[in-house]
C-alpha positions in Angstrom: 131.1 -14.6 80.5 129.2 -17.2 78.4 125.4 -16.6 77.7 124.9 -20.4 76.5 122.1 -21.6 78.3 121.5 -25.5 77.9 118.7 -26.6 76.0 116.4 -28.6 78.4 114.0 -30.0 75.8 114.4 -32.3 73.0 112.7 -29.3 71.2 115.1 -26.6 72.1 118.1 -29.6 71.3 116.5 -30.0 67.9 116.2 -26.0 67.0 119.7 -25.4 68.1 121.2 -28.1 65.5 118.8 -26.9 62.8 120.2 -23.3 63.4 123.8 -24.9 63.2 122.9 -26.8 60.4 120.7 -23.8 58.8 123.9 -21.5 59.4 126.5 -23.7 57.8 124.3 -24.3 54.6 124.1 -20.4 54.4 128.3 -20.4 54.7 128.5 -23.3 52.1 126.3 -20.9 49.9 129.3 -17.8 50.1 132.3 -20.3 50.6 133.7 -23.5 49.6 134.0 -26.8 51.9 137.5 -26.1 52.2 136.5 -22.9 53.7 133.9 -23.3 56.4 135.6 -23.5 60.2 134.3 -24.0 63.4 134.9 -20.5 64.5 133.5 -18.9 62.1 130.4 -21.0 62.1 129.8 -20.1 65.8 130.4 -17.1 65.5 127.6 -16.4 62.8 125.5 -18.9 65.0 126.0 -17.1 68.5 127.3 -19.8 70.3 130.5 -20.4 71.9 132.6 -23.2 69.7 132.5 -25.5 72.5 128.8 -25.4 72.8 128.4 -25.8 69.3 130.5 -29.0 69.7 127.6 -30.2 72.1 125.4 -30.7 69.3 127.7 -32.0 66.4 130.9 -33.7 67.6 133.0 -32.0 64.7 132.7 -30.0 61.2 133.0 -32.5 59.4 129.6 -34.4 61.4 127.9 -31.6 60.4 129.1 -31.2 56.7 128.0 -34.8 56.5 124.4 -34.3 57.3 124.2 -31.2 55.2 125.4 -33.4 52.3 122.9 -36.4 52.9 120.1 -33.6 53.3 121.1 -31.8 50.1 121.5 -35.6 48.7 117.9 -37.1 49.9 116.2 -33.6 47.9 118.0 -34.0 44.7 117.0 -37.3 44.9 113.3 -36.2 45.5 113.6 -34.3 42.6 114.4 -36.6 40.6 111.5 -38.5 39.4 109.8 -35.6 37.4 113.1 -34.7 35.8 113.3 -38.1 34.8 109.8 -38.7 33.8 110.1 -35.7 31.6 113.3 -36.0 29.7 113.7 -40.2 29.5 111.4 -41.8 26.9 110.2 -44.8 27.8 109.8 -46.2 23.7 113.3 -45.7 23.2 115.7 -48.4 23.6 118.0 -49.3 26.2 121.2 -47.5 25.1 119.2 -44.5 24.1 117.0 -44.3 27.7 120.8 -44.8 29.2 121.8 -41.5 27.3 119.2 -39.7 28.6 119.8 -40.9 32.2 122.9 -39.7 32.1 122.3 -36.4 30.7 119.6 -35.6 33.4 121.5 -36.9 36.2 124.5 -34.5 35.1 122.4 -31.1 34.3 120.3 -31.9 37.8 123.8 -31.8 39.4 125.2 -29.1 37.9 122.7 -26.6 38.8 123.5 -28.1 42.6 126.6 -26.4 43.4 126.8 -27.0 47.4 125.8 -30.9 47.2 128.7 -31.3 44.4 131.8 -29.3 46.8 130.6 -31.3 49.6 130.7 -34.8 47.4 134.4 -33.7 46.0 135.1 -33.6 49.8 133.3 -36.2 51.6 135.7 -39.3 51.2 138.6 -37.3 51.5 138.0 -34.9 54.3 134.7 -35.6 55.8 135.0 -38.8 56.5 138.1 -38.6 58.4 137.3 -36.7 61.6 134.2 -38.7 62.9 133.4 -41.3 65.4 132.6 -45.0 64.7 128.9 -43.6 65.3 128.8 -40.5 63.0 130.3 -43.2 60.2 127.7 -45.5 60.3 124.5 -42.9 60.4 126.2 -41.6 57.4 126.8 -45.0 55.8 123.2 -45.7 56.9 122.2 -42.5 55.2 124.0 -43.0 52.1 123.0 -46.3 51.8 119.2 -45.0 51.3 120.0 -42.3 48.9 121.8 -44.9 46.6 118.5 -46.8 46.8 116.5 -44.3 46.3 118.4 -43.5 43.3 118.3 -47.5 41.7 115.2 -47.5 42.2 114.1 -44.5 39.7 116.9 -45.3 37.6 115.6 -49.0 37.4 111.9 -47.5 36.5 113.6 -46.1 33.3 116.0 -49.1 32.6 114.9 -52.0 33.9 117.4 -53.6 31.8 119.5 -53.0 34.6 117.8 -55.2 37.5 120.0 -55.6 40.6 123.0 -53.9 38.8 121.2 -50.2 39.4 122.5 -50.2 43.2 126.0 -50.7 42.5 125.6 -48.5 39.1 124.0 -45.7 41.4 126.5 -46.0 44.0 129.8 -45.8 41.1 127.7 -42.5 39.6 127.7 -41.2 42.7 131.7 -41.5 43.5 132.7 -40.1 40.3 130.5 -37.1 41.1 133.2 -35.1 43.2 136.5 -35.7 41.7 135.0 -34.7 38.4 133.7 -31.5 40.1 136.9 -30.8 41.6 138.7 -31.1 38.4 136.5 -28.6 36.3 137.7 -25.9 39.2 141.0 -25.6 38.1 143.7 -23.8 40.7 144.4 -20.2 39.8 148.1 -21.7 38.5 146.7 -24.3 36.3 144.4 -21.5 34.3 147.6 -19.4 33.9 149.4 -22.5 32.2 146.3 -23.7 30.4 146.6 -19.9 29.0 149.8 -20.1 28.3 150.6 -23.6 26.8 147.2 -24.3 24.8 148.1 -27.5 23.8 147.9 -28.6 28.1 144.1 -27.8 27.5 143.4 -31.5 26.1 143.5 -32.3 29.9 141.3 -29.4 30.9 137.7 -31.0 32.3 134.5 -29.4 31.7 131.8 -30.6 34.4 128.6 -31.4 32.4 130.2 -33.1 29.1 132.9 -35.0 30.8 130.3 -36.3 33.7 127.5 -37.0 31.6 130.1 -38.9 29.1 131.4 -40.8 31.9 128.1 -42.1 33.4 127.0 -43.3 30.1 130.1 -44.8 29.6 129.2 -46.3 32.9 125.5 -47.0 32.3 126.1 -48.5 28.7 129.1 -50.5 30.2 127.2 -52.3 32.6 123.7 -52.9 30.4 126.5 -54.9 28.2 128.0 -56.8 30.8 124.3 -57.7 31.9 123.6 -58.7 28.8 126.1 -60.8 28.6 126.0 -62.5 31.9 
């Protein structure tokens, strides 16, 4: 027989999901994405599935507010990182350079927030209500915001074009991550054939090239507009 006894405040509600939530962050810290189920999770919660599904309508819901939580304190973080690595005499394409470098090591060193962004479009997204979507949207939304706006501080060359520059960083964030974790199969052949290593990715130089690339790319096109 099921011990699950309703919650009957808004405060018991509210600990319940923060002990989902709190519990699923601890599996994401063992496991990858691809790797964290329902049953598992209530089991290590104490709750039966279905009364874990009274809180979050799916997985995926609640791998989606872990990510925008994880997302909101890198972005938190990132003003001092920022403020300590960016100088503010040099010019545009060098302040760009050093954008992207602490935007890439501040990721790195974040490996939850990364396997949830290489999953989110792909996976998490696809097993939500029209609700879920748009708090999500909403929440994501902020974050990018967030972001332009302390990327703008450093390069106000940039003006308007930091939201959308902020919001491209950000989608190029998981499939790079994804691609420096090659399969088992894919070391073996990169071991075998060296010459197949040319399209072997390495996280922090290939994403800190590519949102220079990105950052440099659209200071130009600004320019020339």
């Amino acid at each position: 027989m099921s011990t699950f006894q309703r919650a009957r405040s808004e405060e018991q509600r509210e600990l319940r999901r923060r002990a989902i939530l709190d519990t699923t962050a601890a599996m994401l810290d063992e496991m990858p994405v691809g790797e964290v189920s329902l049953n598992e999770l209530s089991r290590r919660v104490g709750l039966a599935k279905s009364n874990v599904l009274r809180y979050f309508e799916s997985r995926e819901a609640i791998l989606l507010e872990l990510l925008g939580r994880a997302w909101n304190q890198w972005v938190d973080a990132l003003p001092e990182l920022l403020a300590a690595e960016v100088d503010p005499d040099g010019s545009a394409a060098q302040r760009g350079e050093q954008v992207a470098a602490v935007l890439t090591r501040s990721l790195a060193g974040r490996r939850v927030m990364c396997d949830l962004f290489s999953a989110h479009a792909a996976v998490l997204e696809r097993n939500i209500s029209v609700d879920v979507a748009g708090y999500w949207k909403r929440t994501a939304i902020g974050n990018v915001d967030a972001m332009a706006g302390l990327v703008r501080r450093h390069l106000p060359e940039l003006g308007d074009d930091a939201t959308p520059l902020c919001a491209q960083a950000i989608m190029v964030v998981g499939p790079v991550w994804t691609h420096a974790r090659p399969s088992v199969a894919m070391l073996a052949a990169y071991d075998s054939d060296p010459a197949l290593t040319v399209l072997r990715v390495d996280f922090i130089p290939t994403l800190q090239a590519m949102l220079a690339t990105l950052i440099a790319g659209t200071l130009a096109r600004g320019a020339v507009g």
